[in-house]
C-alpha positions as YAML, in Angstrom:
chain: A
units: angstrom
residues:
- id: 1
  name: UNK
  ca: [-29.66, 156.98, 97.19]
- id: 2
  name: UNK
  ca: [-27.67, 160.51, 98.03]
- id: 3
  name: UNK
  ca: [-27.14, 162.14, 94.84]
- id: 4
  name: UNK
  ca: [-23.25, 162.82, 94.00]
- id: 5
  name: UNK
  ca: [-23.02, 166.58, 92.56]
- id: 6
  name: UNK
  ca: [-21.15, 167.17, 89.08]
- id: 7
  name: UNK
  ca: [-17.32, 167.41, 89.82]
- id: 8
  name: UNK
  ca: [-15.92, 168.79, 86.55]
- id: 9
  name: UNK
  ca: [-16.83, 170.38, 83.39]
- id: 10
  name: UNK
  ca: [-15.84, 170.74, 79.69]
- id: 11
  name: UNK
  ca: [-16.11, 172.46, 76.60]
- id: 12
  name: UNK
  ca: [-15.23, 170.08, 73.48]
- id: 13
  name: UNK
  ca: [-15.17, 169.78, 70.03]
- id: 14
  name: UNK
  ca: [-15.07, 173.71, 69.77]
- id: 15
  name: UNK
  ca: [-13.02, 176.33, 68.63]
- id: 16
  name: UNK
  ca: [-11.41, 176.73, 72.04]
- id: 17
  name: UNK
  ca: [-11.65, 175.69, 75.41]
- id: 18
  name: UNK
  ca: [-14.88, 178.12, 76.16]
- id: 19
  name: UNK
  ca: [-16.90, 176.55, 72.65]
- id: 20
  name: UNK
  ca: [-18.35, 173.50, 72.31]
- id: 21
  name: UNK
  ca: [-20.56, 170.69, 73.53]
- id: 22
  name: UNK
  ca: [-21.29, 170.67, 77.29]
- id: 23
  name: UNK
  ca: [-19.69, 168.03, 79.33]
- id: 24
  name: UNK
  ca: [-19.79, 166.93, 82.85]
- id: 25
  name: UNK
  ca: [-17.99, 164.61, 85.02]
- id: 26
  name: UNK
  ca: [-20.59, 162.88, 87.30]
- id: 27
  name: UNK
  ca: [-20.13, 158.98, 88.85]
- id: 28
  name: UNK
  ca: [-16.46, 158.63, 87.80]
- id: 29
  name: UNK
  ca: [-17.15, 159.15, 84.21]
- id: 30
  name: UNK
  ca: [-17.68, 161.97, 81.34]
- id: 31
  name: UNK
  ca: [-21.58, 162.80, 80.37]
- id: 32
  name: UNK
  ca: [-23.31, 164.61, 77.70]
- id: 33
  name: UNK
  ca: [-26.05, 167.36, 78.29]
- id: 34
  name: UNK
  ca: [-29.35, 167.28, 76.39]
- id: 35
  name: UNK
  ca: [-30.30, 170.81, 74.89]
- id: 36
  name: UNK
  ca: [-33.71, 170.03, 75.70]
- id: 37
  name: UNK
  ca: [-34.00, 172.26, 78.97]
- id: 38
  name: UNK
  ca: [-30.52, 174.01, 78.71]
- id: 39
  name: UNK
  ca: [-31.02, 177.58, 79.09]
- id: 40
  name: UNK
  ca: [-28.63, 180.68, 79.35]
- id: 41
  name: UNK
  ca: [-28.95, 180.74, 83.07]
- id: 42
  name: UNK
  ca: [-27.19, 177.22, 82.65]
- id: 43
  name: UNK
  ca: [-24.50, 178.79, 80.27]
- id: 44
  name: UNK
  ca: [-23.65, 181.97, 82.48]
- id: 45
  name: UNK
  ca: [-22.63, 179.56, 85.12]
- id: 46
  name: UNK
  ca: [-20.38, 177.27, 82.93]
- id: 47
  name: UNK
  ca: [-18.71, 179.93, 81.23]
- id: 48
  name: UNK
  ca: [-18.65, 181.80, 84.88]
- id: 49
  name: UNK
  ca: [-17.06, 178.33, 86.11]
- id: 50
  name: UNK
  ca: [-14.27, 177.95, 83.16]
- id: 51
  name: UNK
  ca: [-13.36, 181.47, 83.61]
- id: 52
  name: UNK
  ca: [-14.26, 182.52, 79.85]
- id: 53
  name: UNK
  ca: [-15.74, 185.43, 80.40]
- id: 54
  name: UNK
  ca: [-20.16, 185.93, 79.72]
- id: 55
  name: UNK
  ca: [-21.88, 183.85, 77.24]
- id: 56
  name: UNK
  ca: [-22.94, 184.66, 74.12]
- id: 57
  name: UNK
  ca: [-26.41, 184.15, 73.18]
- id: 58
  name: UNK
  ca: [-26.84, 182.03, 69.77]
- id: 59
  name: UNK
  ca: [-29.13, 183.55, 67.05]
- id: 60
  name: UNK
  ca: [-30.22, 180.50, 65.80]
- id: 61
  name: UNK
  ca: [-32.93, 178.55, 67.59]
- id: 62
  name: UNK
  ca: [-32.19, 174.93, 68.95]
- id: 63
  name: UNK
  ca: [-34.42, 173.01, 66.69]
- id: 64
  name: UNK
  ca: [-34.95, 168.94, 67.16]
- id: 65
  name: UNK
  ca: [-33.45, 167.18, 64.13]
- id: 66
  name: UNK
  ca: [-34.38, 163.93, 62.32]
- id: 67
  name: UNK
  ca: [-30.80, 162.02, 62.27]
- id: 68
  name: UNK
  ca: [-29.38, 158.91, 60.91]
- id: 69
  name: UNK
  ca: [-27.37, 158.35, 63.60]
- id: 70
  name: UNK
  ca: [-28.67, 156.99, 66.86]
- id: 71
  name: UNK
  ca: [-28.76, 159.64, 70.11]
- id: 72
  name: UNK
  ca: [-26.17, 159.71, 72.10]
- id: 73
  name: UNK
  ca: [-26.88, 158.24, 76.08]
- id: 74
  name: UNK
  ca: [-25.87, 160.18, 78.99]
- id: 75
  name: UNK
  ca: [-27.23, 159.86, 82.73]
- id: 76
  name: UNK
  ca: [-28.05, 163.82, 83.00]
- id: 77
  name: UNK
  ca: [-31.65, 164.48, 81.82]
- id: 78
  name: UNK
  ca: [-31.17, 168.57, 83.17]
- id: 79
  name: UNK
  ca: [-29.65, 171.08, 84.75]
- id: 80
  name: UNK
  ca: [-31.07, 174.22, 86.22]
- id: 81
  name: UNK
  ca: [-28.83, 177.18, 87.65]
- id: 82
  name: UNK
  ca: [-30.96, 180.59, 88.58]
- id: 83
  name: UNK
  ca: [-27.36, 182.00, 86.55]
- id: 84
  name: UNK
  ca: [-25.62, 183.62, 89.39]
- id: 85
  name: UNK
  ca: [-23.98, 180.39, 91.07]
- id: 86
  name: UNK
  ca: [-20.46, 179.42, 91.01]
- id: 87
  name: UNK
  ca: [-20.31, 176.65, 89.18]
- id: 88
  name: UNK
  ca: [-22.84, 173.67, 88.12]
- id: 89
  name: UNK
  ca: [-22.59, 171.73, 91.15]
- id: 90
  name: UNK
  ca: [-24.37, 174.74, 92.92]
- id: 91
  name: UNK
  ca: [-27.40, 174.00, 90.71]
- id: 92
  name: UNK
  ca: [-30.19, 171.48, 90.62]
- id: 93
  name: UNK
  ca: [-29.98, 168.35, 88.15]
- id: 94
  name: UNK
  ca: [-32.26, 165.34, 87.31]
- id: 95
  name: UNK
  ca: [-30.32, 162.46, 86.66]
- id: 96
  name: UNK
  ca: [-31.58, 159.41, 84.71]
- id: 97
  name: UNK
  ca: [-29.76, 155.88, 84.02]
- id: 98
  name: UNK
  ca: [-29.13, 155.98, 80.09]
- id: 99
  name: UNK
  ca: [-31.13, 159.19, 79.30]
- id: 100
  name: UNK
  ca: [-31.53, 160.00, 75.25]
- id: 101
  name: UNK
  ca: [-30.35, 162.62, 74.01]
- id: 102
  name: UNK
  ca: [-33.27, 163.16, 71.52]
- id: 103
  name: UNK
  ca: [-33.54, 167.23, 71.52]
- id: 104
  name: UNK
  ca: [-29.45, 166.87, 70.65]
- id: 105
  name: UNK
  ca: [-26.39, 168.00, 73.02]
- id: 106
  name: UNK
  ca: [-26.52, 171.42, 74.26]
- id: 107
  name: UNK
  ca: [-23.62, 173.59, 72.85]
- id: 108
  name: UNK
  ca: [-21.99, 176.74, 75.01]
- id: 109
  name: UNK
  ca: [-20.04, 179.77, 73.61]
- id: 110
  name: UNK
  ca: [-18.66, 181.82, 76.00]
- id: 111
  name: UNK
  ca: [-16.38, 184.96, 75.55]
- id: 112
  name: UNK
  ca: [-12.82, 184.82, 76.25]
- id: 113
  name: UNK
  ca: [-12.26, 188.32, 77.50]
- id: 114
  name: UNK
  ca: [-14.03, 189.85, 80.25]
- id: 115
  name: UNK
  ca: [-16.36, 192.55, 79.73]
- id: 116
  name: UNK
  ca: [-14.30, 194.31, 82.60]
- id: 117
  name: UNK
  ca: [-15.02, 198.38, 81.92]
- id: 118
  name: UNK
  ca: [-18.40, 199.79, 83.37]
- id: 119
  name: UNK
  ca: [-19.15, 203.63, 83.72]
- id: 120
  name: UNK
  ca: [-23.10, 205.16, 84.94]
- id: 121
  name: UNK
  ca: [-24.05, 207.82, 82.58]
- id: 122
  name: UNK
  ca: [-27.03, 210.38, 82.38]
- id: 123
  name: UNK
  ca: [-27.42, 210.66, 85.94]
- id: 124
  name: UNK
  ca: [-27.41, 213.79, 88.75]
- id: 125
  name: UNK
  ca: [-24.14, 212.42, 89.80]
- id: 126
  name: UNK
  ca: [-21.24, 210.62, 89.17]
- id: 127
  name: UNK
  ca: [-22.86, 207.45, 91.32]
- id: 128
  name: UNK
  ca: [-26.01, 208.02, 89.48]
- id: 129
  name: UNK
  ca: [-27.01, 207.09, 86.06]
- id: 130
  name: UNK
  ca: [-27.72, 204.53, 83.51]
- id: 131
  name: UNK
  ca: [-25.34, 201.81, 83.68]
- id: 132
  name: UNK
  ca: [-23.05, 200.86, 80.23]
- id: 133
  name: UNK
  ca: [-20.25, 198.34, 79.87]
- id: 134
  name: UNK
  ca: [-17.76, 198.07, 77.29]
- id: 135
  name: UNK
  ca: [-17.56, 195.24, 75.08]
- id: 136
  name: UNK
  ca: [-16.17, 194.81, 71.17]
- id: 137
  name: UNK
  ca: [-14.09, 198.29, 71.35]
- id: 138
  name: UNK
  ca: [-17.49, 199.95, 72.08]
- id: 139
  name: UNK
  ca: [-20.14, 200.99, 75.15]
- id: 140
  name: UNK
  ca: [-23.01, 199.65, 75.07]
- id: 141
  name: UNK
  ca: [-25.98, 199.33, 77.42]
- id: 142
  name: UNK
  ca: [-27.55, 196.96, 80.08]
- id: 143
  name: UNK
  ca: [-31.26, 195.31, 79.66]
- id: 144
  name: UNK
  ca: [-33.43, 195.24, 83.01]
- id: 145
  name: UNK
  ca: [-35.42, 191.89, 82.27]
- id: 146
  name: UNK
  ca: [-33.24, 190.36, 85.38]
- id: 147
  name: UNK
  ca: [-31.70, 193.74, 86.86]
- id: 148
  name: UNK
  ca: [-31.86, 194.00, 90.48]
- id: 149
  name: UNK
  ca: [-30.19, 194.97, 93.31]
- id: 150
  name: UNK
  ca: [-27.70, 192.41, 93.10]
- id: 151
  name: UNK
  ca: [-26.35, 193.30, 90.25]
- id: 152
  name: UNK
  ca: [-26.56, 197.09, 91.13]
- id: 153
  name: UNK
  ca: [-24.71, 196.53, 94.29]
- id: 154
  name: UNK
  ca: [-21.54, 195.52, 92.29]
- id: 155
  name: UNK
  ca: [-21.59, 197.88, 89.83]
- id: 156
  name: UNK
  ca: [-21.52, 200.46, 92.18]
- id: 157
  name: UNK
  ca: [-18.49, 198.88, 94.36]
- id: 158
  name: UNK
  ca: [-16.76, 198.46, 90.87]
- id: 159
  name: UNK
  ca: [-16.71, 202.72, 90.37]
- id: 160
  name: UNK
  ca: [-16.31, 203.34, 93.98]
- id: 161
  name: UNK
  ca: [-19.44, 204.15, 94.86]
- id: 162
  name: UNK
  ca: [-20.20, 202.89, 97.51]
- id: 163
  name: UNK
  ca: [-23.51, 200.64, 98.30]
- id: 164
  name: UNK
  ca: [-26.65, 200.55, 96.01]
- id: 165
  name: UNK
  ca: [-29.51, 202.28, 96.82]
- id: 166
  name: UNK
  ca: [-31.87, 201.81, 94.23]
- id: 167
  name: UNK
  ca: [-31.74, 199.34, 90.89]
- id: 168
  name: UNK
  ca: [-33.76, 201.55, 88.86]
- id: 169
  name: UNK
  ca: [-35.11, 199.79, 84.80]
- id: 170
  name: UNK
  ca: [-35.83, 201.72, 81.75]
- id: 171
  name: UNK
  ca: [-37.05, 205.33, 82.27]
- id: 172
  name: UNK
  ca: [-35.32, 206.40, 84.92]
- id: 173
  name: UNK
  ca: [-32.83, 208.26, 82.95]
- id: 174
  name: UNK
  ca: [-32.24, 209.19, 79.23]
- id: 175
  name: UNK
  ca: [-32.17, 206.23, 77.29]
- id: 176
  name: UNK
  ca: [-28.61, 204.87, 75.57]
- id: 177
  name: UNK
  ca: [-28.19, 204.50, 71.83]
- id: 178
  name: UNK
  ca: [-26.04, 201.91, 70.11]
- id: 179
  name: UNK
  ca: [-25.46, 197.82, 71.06]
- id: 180
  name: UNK
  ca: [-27.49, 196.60, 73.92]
- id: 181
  name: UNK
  ca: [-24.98, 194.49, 75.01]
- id: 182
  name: UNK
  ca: [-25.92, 192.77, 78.13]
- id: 183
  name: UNK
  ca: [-29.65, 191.07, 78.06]
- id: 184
  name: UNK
  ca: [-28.48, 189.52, 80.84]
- id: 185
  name: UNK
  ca: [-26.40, 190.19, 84.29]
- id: 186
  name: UNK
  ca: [-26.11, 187.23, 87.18]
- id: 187
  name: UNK
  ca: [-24.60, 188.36, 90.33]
- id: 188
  name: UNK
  ca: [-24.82, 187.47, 93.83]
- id: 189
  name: UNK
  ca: [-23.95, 190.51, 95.06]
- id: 190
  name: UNK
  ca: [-20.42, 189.94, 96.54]
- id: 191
  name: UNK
  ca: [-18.12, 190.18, 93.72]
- id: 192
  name: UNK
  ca: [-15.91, 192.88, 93.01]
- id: 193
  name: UNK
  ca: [-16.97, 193.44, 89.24]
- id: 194
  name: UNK
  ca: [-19.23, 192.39, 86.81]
- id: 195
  name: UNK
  ca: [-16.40, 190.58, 85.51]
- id: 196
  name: UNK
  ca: [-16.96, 188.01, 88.10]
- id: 197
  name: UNK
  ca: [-20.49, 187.47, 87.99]
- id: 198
  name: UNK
  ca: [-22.46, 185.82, 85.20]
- id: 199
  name: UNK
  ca: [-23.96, 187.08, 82.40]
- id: 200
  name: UNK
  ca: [-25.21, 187.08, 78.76]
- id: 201
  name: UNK
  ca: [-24.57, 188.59, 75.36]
- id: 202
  name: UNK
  ca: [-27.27, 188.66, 72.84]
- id: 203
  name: UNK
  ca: [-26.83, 189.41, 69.60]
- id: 204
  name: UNK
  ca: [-30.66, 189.90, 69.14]
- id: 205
  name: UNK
  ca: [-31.86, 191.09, 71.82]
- id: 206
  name: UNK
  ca: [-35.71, 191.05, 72.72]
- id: 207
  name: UNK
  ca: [-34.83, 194.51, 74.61]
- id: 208
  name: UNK
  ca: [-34.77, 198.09, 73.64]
- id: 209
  name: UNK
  ca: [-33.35, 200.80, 75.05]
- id: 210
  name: UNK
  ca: [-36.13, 201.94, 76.74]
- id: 211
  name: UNK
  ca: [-35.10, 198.78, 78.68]
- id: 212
  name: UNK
  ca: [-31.66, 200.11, 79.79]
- id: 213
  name: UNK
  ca: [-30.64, 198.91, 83.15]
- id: 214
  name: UNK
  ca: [-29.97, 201.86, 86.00]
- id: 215
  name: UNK
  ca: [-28.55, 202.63, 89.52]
- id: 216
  name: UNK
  ca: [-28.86, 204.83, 92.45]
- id: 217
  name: UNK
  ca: [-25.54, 204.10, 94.73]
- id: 218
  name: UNK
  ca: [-25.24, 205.64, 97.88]
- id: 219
  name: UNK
  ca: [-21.74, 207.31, 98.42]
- id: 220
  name: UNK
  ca: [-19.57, 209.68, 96.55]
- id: 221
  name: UNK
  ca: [-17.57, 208.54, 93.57]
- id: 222
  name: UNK
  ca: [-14.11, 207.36, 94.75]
- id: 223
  name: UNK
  ca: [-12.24, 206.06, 91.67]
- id: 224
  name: UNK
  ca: [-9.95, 207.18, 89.27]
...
């Protein structure tokens, strides 16, 4: 049986249209998403795909609940995205006639600006340096758990730098101070900004800033 991929997807019962529980429209009909193996991978793409901006990392850990009420069926048992595709039907899924919900109904809350402004400090040169992005009225750095050359290459066509040379992690250059804002950046390398990739925003981040994300672009600063 050829597997039909997920059409459309929502974010209800929030405070907006990027909060809420996950839906997706799969076999001519709305389905719920189990939290069981929902990760932020899976939430940088939806909130990629709505066009709300980066996710934002929940402090509180999903924890299976004894309810009164019975689980809700859905014919999704998972999702899983590597975080820099396009939308959810780019990913993998397991489907599954009737599947309980028994870990509960993932939940997604997404940003609704863009985390647009990014600047290199600390470095020789202007295309050098550790990279920062500005988020909240306030710059703040980059982990390097999933930093790579991906990601570099786009922040250094953002500033007009040119291509990326080198996606350097913590202790390259002089470590930041302040928020850590990014634990997580998903790009596939072609995008104009970080704006248009994926991404996630913790607000307790495993990360320090001995962590903090660098690059090493090859050209000569172009921009304003």
């Amino acid at each position: 049986m050829s597997w039909t991929a997920i059409s459309k997807v929502a974010l209800t019962g929030g405070n907006s249209a990027c909060s809420g529980q996950v839906k997706v429209f799969h076999d001519s009909r709305w389905h719920l998403v189990p939290a069981f193996e929902w990760h932020v991978e899976e939430e940088a793409v939806l909130c990629r795909q709505l066009g709300c901006g980066f996710t934002i990392e929940r402090s509180l850990v999903k924890e299976m609940q004894i309810r009164r009420d019975k689980d809700p069926l859905t014919d999704v048992r998972s999702i899983y995205c590597a975080g820099h595709e396009a939308s959810l039907s780019k990913c993998g899924a397991v489907m599954s006639k009737g599947h309980e919900c028994e870990s509960g109904v993932a939940e997604v809350l997404c940003t609704q600006t863009d985390v647009s402004k990014v600047r290199l400090v600390g470095g020789e040169t202007p295309c050098s340096g550790r990279v920062e992005v500005f988020y909240n009225r306030e710059w703040g750095t980059v982990c390097d758990i999933t930093w790579d050359l991906f990601d570099a290459a786009v922040v250094c066509r953002q500033i007009g730098c040119g291509a990326a040379q080198r996606a350097p992690g913590g202790g390259t250059f002089i470590s930041g101070s302040g928020p850590i804002w990014l634990e997580h950046l998903f790009c596939n390398g072609t995008e104009s900004s970080i704006a248009q990739c994926g991404g996630v925003i913790s607000r307790n981040t495993m990360c320090d800033h001995s962590q903090d994300a660098g690059v090493i672009c090859t050209g000569e600063h172009h921009g304003p």
